[in-house]
N, C-alpha and C positions, 0 to 999 in steps of 0.2 A: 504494500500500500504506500502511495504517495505521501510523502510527511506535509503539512500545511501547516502556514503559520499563518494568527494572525494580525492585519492590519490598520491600524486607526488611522484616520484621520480627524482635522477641525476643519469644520462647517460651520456657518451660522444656519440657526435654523430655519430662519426664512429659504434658504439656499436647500436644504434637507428636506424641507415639505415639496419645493417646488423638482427636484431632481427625484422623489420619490414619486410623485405624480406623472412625471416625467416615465418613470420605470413603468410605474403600473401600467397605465395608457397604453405602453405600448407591447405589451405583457412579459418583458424581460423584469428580472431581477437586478436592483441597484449594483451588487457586488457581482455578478454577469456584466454589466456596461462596462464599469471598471477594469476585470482580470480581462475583458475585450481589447481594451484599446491598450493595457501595459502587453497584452501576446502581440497587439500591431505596433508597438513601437519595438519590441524586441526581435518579433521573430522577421516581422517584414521589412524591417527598418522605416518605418513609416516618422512622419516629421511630427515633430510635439508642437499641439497648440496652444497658443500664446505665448510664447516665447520667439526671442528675434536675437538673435548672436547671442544664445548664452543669459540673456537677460528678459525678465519680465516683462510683456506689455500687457498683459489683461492686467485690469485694475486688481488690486488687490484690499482685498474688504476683511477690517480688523473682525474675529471672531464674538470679542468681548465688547465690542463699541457698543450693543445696546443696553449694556448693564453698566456700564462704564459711572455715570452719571448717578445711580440709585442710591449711593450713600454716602454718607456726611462725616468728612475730617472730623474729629471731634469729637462724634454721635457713635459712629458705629464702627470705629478704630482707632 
């Protein structure tokens, strides 16, 4: 038997409802899209997107930004 490990990632969850939607819809499995496109950047050599020489161009969206703000210097540490 194959050994599997597994893998996390950060999401926000706006980003998690709408990529699970995304899965359902279209009746694949979220962790199916995923092990899809790391076997096509592996085994086909396929080009990774959002990225451009090495470096990030899709925006990058803090995971913690919407809690960020909910408590108080002072208050609540």
């Amino acid at each position: 038997m194959t050994q599997t490990r597994l893998f996390n990632i950060r999401i926000t969850n706006d980003k998690h409802a709408k990529f699970k939607k995304y899965a359902s819809e279209n009746n694949v499995s979220m962790g199916g899209i995923l092990l899809n496109y790391i076997d096509y950047l592996l085994e086909e050599e396929g080009e990774i997107i959002g990225f451009e020489d090495g470096r990030k161009t899709a925006k990058w969206e803090d995971p913690l930004d919407s809690i960020r703000d909910q408590y108080e210097q002072g208050r609540d540490f």
